[in-house]
N, C-alpha and C positions, 0 to 999 in steps of 0.2 A: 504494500500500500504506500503510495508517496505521491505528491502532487501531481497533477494532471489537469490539462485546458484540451479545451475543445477547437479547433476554428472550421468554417466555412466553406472554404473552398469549393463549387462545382456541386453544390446545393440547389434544387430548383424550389422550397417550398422552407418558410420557416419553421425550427424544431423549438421543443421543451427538451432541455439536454437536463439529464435526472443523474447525481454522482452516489454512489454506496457505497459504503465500506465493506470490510471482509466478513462484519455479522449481517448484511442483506438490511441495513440501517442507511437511510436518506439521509446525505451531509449535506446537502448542498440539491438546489435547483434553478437552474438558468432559463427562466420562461421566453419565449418569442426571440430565438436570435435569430437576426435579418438574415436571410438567407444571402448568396454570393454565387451567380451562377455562370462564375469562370474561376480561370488563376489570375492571379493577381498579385501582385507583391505581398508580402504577410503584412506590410503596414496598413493596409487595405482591407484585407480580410476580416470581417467579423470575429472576435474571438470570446470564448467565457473566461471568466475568473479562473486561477488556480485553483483548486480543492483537492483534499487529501481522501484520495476514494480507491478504492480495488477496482469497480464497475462500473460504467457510463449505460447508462436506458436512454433509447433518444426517441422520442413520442413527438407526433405530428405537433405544430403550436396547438396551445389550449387544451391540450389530453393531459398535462400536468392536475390543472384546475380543476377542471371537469369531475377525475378521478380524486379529486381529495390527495394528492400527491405533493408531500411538501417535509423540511428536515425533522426528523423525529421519528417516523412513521417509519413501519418496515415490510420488505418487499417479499412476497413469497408468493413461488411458480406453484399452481396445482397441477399436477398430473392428469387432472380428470377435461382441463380447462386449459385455451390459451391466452385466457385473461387474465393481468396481472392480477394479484388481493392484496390487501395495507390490513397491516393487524400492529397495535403497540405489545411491546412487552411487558 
């Protein structure tokens, strides 16, 4: 686990970039980053904040909210399902 950004590049639709740690734990979320749909120099490019995560989720903009998706909250895959679930500990 150690810091980590996101950027843009060759994007056609803006994302909610969602960061977790090694326990499936939301540290961090980057709502609506502008999407970027070329290369471009990295000064350019849209980028998130550092954050110290093991996993990046990247959901279409607005599926952060939507789902109740925000730092605290944790992430778990069901088997039975391909939707995420938010359950606290």
């Amino acid at each position: 686990m150690g810091p980590m950004a996101f950027w843009m590049p060759n994007t056609f639709f803006n994302l909610d970039i969602i960061f977790i740690d090694k326990d499936l734990r939301v540290v961090a979320v980057e709502e609506n980053m502008k999407h970027f749909e070329k290369k471009g120099p990295p000064e350019e490019v849209p980028m998130t904040k550092q954050h110290h995560a093991q996993y990046v989720l990247e959901l279409k903009a607005g599926q952060a909210k939507k789902f109740g998706i925000k730092p605290g909250k944790f992430i778990k895959w069901s088997d039975k399902s391909e939707k995420v679930k938010l359950f606290r500990k």
